[in-house]
N, C-alpha and C positions, 0 to 999 in steps of 0.2 A: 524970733526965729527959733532961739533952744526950745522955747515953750512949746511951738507945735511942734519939733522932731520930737520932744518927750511926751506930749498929747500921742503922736502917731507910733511911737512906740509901744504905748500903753496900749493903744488898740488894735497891735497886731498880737501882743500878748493877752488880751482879754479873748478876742478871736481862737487865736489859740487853741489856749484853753479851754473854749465853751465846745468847739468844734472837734476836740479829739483827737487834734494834729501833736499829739505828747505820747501819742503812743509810741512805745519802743520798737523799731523796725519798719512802721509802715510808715509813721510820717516824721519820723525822725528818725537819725543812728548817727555814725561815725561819716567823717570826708570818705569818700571815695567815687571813684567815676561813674555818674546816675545816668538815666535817661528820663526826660519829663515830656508827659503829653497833653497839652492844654490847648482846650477848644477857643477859636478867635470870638474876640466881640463880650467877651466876662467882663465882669465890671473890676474897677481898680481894685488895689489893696487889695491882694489875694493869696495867700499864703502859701508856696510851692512845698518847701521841707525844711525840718529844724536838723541842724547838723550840732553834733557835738563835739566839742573841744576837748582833745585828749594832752594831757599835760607834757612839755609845759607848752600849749598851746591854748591862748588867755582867749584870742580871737579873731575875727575871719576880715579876708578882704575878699570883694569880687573883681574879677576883668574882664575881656570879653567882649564882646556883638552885646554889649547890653543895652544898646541904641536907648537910654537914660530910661527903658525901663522895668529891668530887673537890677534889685538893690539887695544886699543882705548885711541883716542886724549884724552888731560886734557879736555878740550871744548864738551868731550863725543862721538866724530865722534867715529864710530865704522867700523872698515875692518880689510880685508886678505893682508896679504903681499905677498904669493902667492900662486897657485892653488890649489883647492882640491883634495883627493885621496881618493874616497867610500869606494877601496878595504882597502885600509889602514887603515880610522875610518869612519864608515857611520855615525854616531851622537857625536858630538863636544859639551860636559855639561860645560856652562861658567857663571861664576857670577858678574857682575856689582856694585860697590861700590861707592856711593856719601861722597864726606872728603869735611869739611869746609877750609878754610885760614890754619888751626893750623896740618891737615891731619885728623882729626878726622873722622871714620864714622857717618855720620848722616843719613844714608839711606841704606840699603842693609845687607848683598849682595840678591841683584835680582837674580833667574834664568833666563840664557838667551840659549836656544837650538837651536844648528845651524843642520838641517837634509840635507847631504849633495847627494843629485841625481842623481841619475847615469845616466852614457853617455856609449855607446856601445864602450868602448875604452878597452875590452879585447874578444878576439879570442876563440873560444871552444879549447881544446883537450881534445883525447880521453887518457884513463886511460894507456891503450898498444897501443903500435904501431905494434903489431900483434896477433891477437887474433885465438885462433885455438878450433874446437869444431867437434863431433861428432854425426852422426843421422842415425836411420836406415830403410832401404827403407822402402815403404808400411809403413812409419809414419803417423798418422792423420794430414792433413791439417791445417797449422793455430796454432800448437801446438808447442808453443817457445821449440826449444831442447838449444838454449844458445843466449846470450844476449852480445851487444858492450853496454860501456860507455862513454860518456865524459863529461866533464865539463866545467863553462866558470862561470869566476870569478865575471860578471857583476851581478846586480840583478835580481833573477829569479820571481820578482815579474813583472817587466816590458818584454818587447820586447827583449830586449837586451840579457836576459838570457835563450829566450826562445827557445831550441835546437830541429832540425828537422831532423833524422834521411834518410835517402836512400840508396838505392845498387845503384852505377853506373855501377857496371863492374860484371861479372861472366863468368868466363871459368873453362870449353868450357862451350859454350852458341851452344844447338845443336837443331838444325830448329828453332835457333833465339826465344825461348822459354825460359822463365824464370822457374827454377826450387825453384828459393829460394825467400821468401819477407824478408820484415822489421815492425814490428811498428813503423813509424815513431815520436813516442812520445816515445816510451819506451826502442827502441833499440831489442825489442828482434825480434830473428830470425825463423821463421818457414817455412816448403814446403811452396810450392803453390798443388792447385791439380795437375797438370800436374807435380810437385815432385813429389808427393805421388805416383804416378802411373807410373810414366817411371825411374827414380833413380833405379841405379841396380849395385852393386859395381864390379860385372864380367865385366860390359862395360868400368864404371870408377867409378875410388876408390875415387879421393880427388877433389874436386870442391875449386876454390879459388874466394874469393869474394872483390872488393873492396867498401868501405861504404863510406859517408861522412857525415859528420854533418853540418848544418850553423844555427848561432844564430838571429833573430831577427825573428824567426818562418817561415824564409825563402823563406818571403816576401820581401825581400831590396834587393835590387842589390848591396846596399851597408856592405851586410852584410857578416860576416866572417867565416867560414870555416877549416875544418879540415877533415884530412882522413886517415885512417887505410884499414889493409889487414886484412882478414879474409879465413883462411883455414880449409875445410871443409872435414871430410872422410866418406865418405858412408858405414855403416855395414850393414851386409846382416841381415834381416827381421828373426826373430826367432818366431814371430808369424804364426804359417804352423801348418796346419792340421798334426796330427801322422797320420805314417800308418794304415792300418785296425786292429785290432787288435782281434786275437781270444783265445776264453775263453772255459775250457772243460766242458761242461754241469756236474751237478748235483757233483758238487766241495765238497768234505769233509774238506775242509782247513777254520780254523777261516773267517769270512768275519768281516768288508769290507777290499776286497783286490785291491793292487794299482792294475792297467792295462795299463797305461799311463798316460800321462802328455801337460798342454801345456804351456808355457812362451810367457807375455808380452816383448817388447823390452827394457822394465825400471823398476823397481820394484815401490812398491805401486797400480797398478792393482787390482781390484774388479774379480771375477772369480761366473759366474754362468753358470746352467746349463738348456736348452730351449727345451722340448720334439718335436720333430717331430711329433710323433703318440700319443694320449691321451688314454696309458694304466692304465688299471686297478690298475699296480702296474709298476712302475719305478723302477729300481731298480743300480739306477749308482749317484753319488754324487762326486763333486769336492770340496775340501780346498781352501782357499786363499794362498797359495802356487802354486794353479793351478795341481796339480795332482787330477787325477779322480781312484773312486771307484767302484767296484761293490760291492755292498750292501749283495747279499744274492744268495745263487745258482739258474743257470739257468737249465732252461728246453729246448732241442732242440726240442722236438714235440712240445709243446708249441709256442715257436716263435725262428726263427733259426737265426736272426740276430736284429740289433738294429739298428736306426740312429736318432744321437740327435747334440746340438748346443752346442758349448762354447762360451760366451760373456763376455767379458773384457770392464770393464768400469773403467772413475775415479771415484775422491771423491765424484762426483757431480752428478754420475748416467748418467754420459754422455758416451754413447759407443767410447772403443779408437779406433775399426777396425771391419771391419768386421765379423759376428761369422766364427767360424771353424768347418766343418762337425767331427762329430766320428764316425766313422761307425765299429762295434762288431760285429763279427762274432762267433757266438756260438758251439763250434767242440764236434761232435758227438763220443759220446762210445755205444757200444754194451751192453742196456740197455734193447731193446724189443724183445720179441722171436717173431716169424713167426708167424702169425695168417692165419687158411683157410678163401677163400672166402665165405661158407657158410657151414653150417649143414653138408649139403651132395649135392655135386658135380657129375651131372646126365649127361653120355654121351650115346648116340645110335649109334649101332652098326648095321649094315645090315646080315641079315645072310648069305649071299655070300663074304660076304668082303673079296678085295685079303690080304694076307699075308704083314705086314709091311704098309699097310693102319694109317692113321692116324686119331684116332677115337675121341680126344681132347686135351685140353690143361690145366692145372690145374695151374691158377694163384693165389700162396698165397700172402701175403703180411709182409713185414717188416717196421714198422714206421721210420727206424730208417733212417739214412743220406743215401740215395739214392746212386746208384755207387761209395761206398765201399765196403769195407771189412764184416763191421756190417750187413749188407743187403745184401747179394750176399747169395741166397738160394741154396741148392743141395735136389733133388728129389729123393724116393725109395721106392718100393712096398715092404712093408714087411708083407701083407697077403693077400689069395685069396679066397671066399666065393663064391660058392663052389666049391673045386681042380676038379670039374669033367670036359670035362672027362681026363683034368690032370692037372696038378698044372703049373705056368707059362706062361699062355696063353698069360698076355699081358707083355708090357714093358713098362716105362718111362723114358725119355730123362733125366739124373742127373740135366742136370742147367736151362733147358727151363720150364720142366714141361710137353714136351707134350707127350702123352701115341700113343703107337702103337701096333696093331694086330703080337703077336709074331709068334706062333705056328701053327696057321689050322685056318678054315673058323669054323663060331659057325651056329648053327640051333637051332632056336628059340622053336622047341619043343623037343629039349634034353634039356636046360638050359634057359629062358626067359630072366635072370637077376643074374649077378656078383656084389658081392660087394667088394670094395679093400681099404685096409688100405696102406693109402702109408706117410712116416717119411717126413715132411719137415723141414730141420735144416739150421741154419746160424753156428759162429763159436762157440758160446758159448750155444746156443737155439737149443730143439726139439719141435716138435708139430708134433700132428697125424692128418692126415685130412681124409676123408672120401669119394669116387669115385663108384659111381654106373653105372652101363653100363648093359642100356638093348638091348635088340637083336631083332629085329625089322626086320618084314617079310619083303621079298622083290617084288616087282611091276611085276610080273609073269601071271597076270591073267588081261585080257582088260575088260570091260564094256562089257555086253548084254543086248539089248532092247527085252524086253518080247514079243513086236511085231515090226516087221519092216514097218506098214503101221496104222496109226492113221485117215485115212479117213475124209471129208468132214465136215466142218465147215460155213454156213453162217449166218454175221454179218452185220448190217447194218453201214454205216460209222459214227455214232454218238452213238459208244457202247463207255463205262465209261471207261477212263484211270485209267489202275488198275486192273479191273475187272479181273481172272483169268478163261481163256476159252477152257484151254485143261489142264491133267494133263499125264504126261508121267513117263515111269519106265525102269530102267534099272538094272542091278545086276552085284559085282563084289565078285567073290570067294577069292581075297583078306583077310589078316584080317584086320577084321571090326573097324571103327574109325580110320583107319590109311592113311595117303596120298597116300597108294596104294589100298585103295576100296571109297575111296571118287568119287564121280562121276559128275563132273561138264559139264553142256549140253549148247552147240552154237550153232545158228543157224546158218549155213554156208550158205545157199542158200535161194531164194525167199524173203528175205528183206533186201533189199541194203539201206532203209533209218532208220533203226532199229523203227521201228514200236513196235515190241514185243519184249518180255526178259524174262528168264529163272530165276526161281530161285529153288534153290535144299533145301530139308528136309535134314538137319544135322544127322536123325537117321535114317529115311526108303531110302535116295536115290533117293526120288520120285523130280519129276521134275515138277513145277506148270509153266505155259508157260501163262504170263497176258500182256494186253496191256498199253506197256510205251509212245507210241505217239500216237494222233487220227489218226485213218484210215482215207482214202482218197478215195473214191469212183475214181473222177476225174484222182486220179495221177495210182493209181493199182486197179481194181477191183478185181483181182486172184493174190493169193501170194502161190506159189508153195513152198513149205518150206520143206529144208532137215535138220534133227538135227544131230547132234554128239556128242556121250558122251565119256570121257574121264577122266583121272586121273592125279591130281595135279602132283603125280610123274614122273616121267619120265619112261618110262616102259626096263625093263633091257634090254642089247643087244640081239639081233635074235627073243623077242616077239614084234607087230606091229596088229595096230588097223587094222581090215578087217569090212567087210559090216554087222556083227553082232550089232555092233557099230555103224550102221548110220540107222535112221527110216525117215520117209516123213508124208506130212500132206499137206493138198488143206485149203485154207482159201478165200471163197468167200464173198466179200464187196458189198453191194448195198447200192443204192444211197439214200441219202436223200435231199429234198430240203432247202438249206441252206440261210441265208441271206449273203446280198451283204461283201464281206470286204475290209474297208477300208488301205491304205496301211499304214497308222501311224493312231495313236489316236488324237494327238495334231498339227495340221498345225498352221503354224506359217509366218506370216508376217508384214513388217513395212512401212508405208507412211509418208509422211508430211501432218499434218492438213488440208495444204492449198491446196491439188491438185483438180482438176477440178469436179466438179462432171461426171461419168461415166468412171471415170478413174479405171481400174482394179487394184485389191490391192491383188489378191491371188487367187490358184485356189486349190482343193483337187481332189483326184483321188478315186478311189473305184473298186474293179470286182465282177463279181457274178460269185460261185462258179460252176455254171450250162452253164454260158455264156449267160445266158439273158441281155438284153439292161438294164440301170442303168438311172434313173432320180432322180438329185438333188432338196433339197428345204431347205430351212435356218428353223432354229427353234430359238428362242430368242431374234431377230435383235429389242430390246425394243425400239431403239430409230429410228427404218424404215431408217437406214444408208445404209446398202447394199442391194443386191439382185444377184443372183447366175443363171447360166445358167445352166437349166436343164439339160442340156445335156454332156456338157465340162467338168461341175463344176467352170468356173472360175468365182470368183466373182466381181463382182464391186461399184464402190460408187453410190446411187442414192442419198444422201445430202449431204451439206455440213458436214464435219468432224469437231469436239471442243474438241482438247486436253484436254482443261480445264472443258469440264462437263465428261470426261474418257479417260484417258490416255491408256489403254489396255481395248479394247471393245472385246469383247466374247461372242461369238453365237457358235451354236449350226448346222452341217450342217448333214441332215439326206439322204441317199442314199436307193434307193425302186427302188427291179426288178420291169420291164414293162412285164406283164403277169405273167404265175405262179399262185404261191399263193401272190405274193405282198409282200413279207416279204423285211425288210427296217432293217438299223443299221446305228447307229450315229456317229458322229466323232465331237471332240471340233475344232474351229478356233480362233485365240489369232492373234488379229489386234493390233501394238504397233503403234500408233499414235507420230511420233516426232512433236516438238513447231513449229509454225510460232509466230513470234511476232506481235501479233494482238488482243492485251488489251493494253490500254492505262495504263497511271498511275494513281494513286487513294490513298486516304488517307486510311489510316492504319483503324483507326474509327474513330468516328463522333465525333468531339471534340467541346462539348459544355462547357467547365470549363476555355476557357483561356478568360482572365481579366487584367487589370492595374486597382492600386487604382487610383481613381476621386477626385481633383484634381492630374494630373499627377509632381513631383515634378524632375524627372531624365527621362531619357530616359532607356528603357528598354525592354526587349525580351523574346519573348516564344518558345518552342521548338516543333515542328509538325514531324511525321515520316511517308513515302509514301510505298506502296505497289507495285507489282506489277502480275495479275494471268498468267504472262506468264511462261514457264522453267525459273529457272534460270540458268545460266554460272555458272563457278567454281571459277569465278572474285567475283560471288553475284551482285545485282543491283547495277546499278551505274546511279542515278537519276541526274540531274541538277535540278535547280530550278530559276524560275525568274518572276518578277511582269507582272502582264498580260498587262498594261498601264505605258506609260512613264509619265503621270497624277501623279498615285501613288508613281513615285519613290521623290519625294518630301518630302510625309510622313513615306514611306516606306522604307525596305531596308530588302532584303531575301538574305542569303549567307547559303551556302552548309557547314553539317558539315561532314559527309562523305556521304560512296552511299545511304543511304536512309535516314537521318535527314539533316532537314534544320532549321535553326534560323528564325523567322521574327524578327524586332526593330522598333523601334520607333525612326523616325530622331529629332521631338522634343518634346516639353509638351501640345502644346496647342490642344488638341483633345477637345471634345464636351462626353458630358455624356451620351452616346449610342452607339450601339451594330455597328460593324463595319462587312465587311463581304468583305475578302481583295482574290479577284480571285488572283490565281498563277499559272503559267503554271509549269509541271511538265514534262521532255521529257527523256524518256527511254535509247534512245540511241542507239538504235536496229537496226535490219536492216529485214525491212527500219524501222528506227526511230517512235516512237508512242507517241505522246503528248497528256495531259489530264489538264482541268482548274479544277481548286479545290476552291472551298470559301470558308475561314477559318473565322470561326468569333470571334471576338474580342471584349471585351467588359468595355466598361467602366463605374465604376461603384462607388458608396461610399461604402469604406470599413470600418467595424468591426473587430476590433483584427483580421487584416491580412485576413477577409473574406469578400467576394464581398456580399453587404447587399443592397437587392433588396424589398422595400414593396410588399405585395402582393395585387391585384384591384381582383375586384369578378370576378370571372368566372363565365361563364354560369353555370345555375342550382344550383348556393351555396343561399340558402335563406339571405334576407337585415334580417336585427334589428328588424324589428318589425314583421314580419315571426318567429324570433326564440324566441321571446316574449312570442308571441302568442302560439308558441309548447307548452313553458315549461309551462304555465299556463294551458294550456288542459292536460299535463302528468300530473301533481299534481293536477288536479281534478278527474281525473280517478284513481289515486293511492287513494283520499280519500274516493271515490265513494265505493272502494275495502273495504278499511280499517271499515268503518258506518256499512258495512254489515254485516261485520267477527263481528263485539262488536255485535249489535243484537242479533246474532245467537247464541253467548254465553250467552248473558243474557236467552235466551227464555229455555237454555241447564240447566242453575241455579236453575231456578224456576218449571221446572218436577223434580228436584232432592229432592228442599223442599217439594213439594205437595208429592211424594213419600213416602218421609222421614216420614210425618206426618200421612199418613198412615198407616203404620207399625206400629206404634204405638199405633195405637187404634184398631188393627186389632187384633180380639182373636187368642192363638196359638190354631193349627190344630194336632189332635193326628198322 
């Protein structure tokens, strides 16, 4: 037994020594309190640190958590005999003691902490090897219904413990869709959307899932693993709208009363309620239980049904599902009686009317629920004003309302007018309504014309539209005011283009016959005219309108002489700028009413552009055309019979001028402010923008720009910044202190293409706080130095010139005041 501790001795000093562990400070020094960090799973006989013995301290003991195995030599070598176990003690408390010759401590005991590292040398498992859980369809996405565990013994401070949760498997797996996820940090399980929304336990009830875990965050190939089953059962969704639910209006029952209900799929649910329509008064309220109330009684004429939201949220105000519709329907009782449609309900009756005729229909009303019972009216006469000449004469239909001629024909001068009380009831309601029926002559008697010949009328063709030029009469033995003595008059014959029109006197019948379009000499001069009067009504069977009913009338037109007419007011045509001159661009047309010859002549051509042929009308260019000094030019073209009296009438022409591109380019304005400061120290640029007076495209100009001389591009340099600004720069510093003046070609780009050279001037100059400071030399007409000398000494002798004379003329003012004064004074007073 001495033999191997002296064998193992030897070979922690050979060790040792070969490994380096002698060096001073890093693996050796003096006792004092160390910390040691050694990874688990090393193999035995491992050398921690050589401590040295300070006199007189000969040699070491250890104590300690050395759970038998950490040992140190007399000589103070300090090791393991064999490997570590994290799981077994992550931290090893040891204390070091220095004995002299005699064992005595003379040093210690030292703390010495061994912190022992973990190595990934333990495997996760999970907690079951089968884990079973329940969820119910239409769950919110993402929302854990249950959770796997597992664990792994290594440090979960490191890699080693750090556990990665997955589904590898799930059946059935249907269109290769995942129905379920994982947090792969937490384990917990919830849908995916496509759960949420296809999961349905009628298709299938249990899903079965397998998970697995691996430690090292599942990043190693070399890392370890573990797996469990997971059985899943789908419950059916109890979050569903209830049915409709109906409530009996105007409730006498305590409120608030339940009416239904709805359930989240897990208790803890929030429950509110979300108005559809923003009434006046809501009257429905849910608990946190999820049952809903109505508050206070309803009214069906008021509003006959409801529809509002239930929203289920959690703790967090966060919605679990969609809301659910309620839809209340509000059931009607027979609560309103019958009301008439008005006062009194007025029908006419003919006094010929056959027997069983139907004379009207008496619509009352019930608020109450439409095609029920509550509202289902019955009809009945229970009086007749007055029974002559007998009682019964009419009848009403019990459920429609509508009334019929019973008994005999009535005649309007034994009885003019009936009145009738008739019962309208529902099942629980009466109400009277009120039925008047007058008796109304019948269409017996035609229209006669006082005379059947109205004789000759001439007018010239320029009499006043309007003007009323005959009055006509007819008479109808009818009674009066009634659609069978109303007499409405047509002209049937002699104006086929209605020239003239009738209108009838509401109380004499009389017929005023005026002119609704201008007469036409040219088109009719004689309009033989037959009228006919007749009756809105229809005239009864076997009477029929005869020649008492029809009168004539001559209406002769003469001529007047008219001027020409144009056949529009506005001619209208378009050219391009550019056409030739004498090219025609429009012509107008004109007649005279008489058929005389027609000669054209322009009136307003201000810019002498066209000229029109007298004869044709067509006009044409006699100058050049400029879009750009009038885009739409407008004259004036006047038409004048030849012979006659000469009478002439105008008509507008509206010339629209399209672009040619035929203005060059050109600066925007006259840019005299651009400058560099003198001396120039950087190189630098101004910004210039170009114009152009042609149309533009719907692109906008699209200038180029470039230096007029390849001279300039040395010191020059122009670049485009879009279609109408350009940069100039400066290539470098050495300019001269004066005004530069840099031609540049500018090219449109048109077609055909129009180029313009532009001088931009440029100046250089010494600046003042950032401003170009230019002395000013005299201009013509400014007076030199001795010119403005000379003013101001001539203005300030005439200002004193002024001044001598005003003191003067006050002194001379002084002195008649004293001589005055002194007067008075010796002057005797006057009575």
């Amino acid at each position: 037994m001495m033999v191997q501790a002296q064998l193992h001795c030897l070979y922690l000093l050979m060790f040792y020594l070969t490994t380096g562990y002698g060096q001073e400070g890093r693996f050796s020094g003096p006792l004092k309190p160390m910390t040691f960090s050694i990874f688990e799973g090393q193999e035995a006989s491992q050398i921690i640190f050589q401590f040295k013995a300070s006199p007189p301290a000969v040699t070491f003991k250890l104590t300690g958590e050395t759970d038998g195995i950490f040992q140190i030599q007399p000589d103070g070598l300090l090791y393991h005999n064999r490997s570590l176990d994290r799981e077994t003690r992550a931290v090893h408390r040891l204390q070091v003691l220095a004995l002299d010759v005699h064992g005595t401590i003379v040093e210690g005991p030292v703390p010495i902490t061994i912190e022992v590292k973990d190595i990934n040398d333990n495997r996760p498992t999970f907690l079951q090897s089968k884990y079973e859980g329940s969820v119910r369809q239409n769950s919110r996405p993402g929302k854990p219904f249950m959770f796997v565990n597992a664990t792994d013994l290594d440090d979960p401070a490191t890699p080693n413990g750090q556990l990665i949760y997955q589904i590898i498997i799930q059946l059935p797996k249907i269109d290769n869709v995942m129905y379920f996820q994982i947090n792969n940090k937490t384990g917990a399980i919830s849908l995916t959307p496509e759960g949420s929304q296809e999961l349905d336990p009628i298709k299938n009830t249990f899903y079965n899932l397998v998970v697995s875990v691996k430690d090292m965050g599942g990043q190693n190939e070399n890392s370890f693993s573990d797996s469990t089953s997971v059985d899943i059962t789908v419950k059916e969704n109890i979050w569903k709208a209830p049915e409709p639910v109906e409530i009996i209006e105007n409730s006498t029952d305590p409120h608030p009363i339940k009416i239904t209900q709805v359930r989240w799929n897990e208790p803890g649910a929030h429950y509110s309620l979300i108005e559809k329509e923003k009434l006046p008064r809501f009257p429905f309220s849910i608990d946190q239980k999820g049952d809903i109330y109505v508050t206070q009684p309803l009214d069906r004429e008021e509003k006959d049904s409801y529809v509002f939201h239930v929203v289920s949220k959690d703790d967090l105000g966060i919605p679990l599902a969609f809301p659910l519709k309620i839809h209340v329907k509000v059931k009607d009782i027979n609560d309103n009686p019958p009301t008439c449609p008005s006062t009194v309900t007025v029908f006419e009756v003919q006094e010929n009317e056959k027997i069983g005729s139907n004379i009207g229909t008496l619509i009352a009303n019930d608020t109450d629920e439409a095609n029920t019972i509550n509202s289902f009216l019955e009809y009945r006469i229970v009086d007749q004003a007055p029974k002559s000449p007998k009682e019964g004469l009419f009848l009403v239909q019990a459920y429609t309302g509508v009334f019929q001629l019973a008994m005999q024909s009535l005649k309007k001068q034994d009885t003019p007018q009936y009145h009738l009380t008739v019962e309208v009831s529902d099942k629980d309601f009466k109400t009277l309504c009120h039925v008047q029926v007058n008796v109304i002559d019948i269409n017996d008697q035609i229209p006669v014309f006082e005379k059947s010949d109205y004789g000759n009328l001439t007018l010239s063709e320029d009499a006043v539209v309007g003007s009323v030029i005959l009055t006509i009469q007819a008479t109808d033995d009818d009674e009066p005011f009634t659609g069978s003595s109303k007499i409405l008059y047509r002209i049937i014959q002699g104006d086929n283009e209605g020239r003239l029109g009738i209108e009838t006197d509401p109380q004499t019948n009389a017929g005023y016959v005026m002119i609704k379009k201008p007469l036409d000499f040219e088109t009719a001069s004689i309009h033989n005219i037959l009228f006919h009067a007749e009756n809105p009504e229809p005239l009864v069977p076997g009477v029929k309108y005869d020649a008492r009913s029809f009168a004539t009338f001559s209406l002769f037109v003469t001529n007047v002489d008219e001027a020409p007419q144009f056949s529009q007011q506005v001619f209208q045509a378009k050219v391009s700028e550019g056409v030739a001159v004498g090219t025609k661009v429009g012509n107008v047309t004109a007649k005279d009413p008489e058929g005389l010859e027609i000669s054209y002549s322009l009136r307003g051509d201000s810019r002498g552009w066209l000229k029109i042929d007298s004869v044709t009308g067509e006009i044409f260019s006699v100058a050049s055309l400029d879009r750009e000094a009038e885009s739409l030019y407008r004259v004036q073209v006047v038409a004048t019979e030849v012979g006659g009296s000469s009478m002439s009438s105008t008509a507008n022409f509206h010339l629209t001028l399209t672009d040619v591109n035929d203005n060059p380019p050109r600066l925007v304005k006259e840019y005299t402010g651009l400058f560099f400061c003198y001396p120039l120290r950087k190189t630098g640029s101004v910004i210039f923008e170009a114009t152009d007076d042609d149309q533009q495209s719907f692109r906008g100009l699209q200038f180029t720009f470039s230096l007029s001389s390849e001279s300039l591009q040395k010191d020059w340099e122009v670049s485009k910044i879009n279609g109408t600004h350009a940069r100039l720069s400066t290539k470098h510093i050495g300019f001269e202190e004066r005004v530069y003046y840099i031609p540049i070609h500018i090219n449109d780009g048109g077609r055909p293409p129009m180029e313009g050279t532009v001088f931009l001037p440029v100046t250089f100059c010494t600046c003042v706080e950032e401003r170009c400071f230019q002395p000013a030399g005299r201009q013509p007409g400014m007076p030199t130095v001795g010119m403005t000398v000379g003013i101001l000494l001539a203005t300030f002798l005439v200002i004193g010139i002024i001044l001598a004379v005003a003191f003067i003329q006050m002194k001379n003012k002084d002195k008649d005041k004293v001589e005055s004064a002194q007067a008075s004074e010796v002057k005797p007073l006057q009575n």
